[in-house]
N, C-alpha and C positions, 0 to 999 in steps of 0.2 A: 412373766417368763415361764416358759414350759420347762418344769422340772423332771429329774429321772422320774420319779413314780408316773406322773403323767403320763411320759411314755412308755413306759411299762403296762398301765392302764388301757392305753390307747392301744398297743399292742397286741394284748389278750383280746381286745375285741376283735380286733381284726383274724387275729388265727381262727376265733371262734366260728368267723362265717366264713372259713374254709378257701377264700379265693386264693389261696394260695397253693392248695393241693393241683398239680398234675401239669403245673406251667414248665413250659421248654425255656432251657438256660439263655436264650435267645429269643427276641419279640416271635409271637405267632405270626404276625403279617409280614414278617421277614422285614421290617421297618427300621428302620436308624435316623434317628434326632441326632445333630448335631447341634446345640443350643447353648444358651447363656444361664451362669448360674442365680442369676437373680431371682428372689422367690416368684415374682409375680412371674415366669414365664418356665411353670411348668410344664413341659412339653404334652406329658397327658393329661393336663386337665386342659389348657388351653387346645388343644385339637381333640379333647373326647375321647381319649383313648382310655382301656382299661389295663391293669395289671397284667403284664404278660405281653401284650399289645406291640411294646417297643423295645428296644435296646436306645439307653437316653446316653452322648458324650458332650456334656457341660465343661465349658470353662468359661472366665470373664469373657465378655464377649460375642461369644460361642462364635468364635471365628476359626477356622479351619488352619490349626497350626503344627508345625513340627510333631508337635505330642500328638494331635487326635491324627496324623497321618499314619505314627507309630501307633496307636492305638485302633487303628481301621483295618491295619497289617495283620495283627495280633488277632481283633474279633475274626478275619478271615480264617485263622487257622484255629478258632475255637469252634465255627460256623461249621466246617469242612469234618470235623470230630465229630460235634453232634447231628449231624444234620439226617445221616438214618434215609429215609424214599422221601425227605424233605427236597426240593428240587432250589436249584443252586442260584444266585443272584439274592440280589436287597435293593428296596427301597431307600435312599439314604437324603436326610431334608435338612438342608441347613436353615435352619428358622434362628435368626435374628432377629433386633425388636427396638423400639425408640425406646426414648430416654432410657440410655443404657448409662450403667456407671466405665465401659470402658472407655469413653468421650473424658469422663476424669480421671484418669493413669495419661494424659494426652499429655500432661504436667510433666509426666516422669519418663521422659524419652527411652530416657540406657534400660527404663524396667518393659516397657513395650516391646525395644526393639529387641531385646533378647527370649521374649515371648516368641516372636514371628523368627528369630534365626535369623536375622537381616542388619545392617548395619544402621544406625539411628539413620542417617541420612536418605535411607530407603522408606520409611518410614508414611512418609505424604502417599505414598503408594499402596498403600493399604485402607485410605479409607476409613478411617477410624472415628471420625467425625460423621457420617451417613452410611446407614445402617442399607439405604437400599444397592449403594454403590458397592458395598462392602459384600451383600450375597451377591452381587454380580459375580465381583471378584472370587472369592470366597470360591461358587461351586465352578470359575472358570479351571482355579486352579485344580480343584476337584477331579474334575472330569478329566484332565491331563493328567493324572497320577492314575486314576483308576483303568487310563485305559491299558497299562501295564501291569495292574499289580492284582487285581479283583475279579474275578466270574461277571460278567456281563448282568448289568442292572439298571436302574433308573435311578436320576437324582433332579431335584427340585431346590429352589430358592423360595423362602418366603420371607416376609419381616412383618413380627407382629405388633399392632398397635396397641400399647399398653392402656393408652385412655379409652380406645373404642372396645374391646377384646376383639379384634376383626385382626385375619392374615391376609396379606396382598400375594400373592402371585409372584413374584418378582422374576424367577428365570422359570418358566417350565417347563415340565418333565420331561427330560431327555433320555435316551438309553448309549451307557458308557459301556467300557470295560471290554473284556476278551472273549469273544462267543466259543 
């Protein structure tokens, strides 16, 4: 088990090599993960990103729900604050991924369906079982919120394979939102 000192440990080293000086409150490549919290599907390590790189919104899943709609609202009016002769739009990538544990809360209908805002019965409708059916889904709904509510940007579907570390493609890069 990783103890507090450890990360304390682990911490000092890191301030030490300074990656952390001079990064903007928001990814530099203007980037947004939308992902799943499971260790193995770190959004920057698994696509090679560095510190600074992204702005990561995890939850089981990492399916596009009520909260990260509210939380996409929000990053826009954090974006819009700092953004400075930063030029306006984001990349936003819903990376999903197999054997995911949200496949087991499938058990627990009333606790899903009140994740997604939907009544259990809507439930088959989301895909919860295939992950590539599911960023179909996922960035269709996407793209029909952003095109009201966001600075005109791009969004993408992947789903990563946890055995292979390879991402597929799954919807690509389209440009949404309000020019």
């Amino acid at each position: 088990m990783i103890n507090t000192e450890d990360l304390v440990s682990r911490n000092a080293a890191f301030a030490a090599r300074g990656a952390h000086e001079g990064l903007h409150i928001l990814g530099s490549g203007q980037l947004m993960v939308i992902g799943c919290v499971d260790s193995r599907v770190d959004p920057s390590h698994v696509l090679g990103l560095d510190l600074g790189e992204v702005t990561a919104i995890r939850n089981v899943g990492g399916r596009v729900t009520p909260a990260v709609l509210r939380t996409l609202t929000m990053l826009t009016k954090v974006s819009a604050a700092h953004r400075g002769d930063r030029p306006a739009g984001t990349h936003i990538v819903v990376m999903q991924h197999t054997d995911c544990g949200i496949r087991d809360i499938a058990a627990f209908p009333e606790m899903l369906a009140s994740e997604f805002d939907i009544p259990v019965e809507a439930l088959d409708g989301k895909a919860v079982m295939d992950p590539v059916a599911a960023v179909r889904l996922d960035v269709g709904v996407l793209k029909e919120v952003l095109k009201t509510r966001m600075p005109a940007g791009l969004v993408t579907g992947l789903v990563y394979d946890v055995e292979t570390g390879l991402i597929e493609v799954v919807t690509p890069t389209a440009r949404v939102g309000e020019e």
